[in-house]
C-alpha positions in Angstrom: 0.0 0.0 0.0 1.5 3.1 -1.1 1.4 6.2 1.6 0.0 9.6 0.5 3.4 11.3 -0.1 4.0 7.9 -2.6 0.9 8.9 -3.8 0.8 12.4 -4.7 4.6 12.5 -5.9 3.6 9.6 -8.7 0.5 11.7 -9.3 2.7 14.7 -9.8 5.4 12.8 -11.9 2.1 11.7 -14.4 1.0 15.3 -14.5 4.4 16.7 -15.1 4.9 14.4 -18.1 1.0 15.0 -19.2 1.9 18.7 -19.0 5.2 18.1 -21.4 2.9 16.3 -24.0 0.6 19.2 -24.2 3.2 21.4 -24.2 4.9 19.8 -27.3 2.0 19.8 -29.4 1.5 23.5 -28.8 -2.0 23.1 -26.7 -0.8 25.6 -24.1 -4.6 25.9 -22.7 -3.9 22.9 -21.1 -0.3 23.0 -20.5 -1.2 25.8 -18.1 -4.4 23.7 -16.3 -2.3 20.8 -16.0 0.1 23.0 -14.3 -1.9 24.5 -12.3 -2.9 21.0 -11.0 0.9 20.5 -9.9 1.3 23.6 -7.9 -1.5 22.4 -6.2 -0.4 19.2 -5.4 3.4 20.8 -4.7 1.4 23.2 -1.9 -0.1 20.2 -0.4 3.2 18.2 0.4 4.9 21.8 1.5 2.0 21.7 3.9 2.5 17.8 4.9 5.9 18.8 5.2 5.3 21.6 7.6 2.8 19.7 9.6 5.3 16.8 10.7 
């Protein structure tokens, strides 16, 4: 059973690579959502990180 840092950091490794795919094909509308989605995910294991 993977923990929730496991977790999020594959998550953010398949967005990071989904983000790079958009990116190439010139579909920056969703190069910048998909980003968006890993700041997110980057702010929530700063705040995991803070908590412990």
């Amino acid at each position: 059973m993977m923990t929730r840092k496991e977790e999020v950091l594959r998550t953010l490794a398949m967005l990071r690579y989904e983000a790079n795919r958009y990116q190439s094909v010139g579909n920056g509308s969703m190069c910048q959502r998909v980003n968006m989605k890993i700041r997110r995910l980057m702010n929530e294991l700063d705040v995991d990180v803070v908590k412990n």
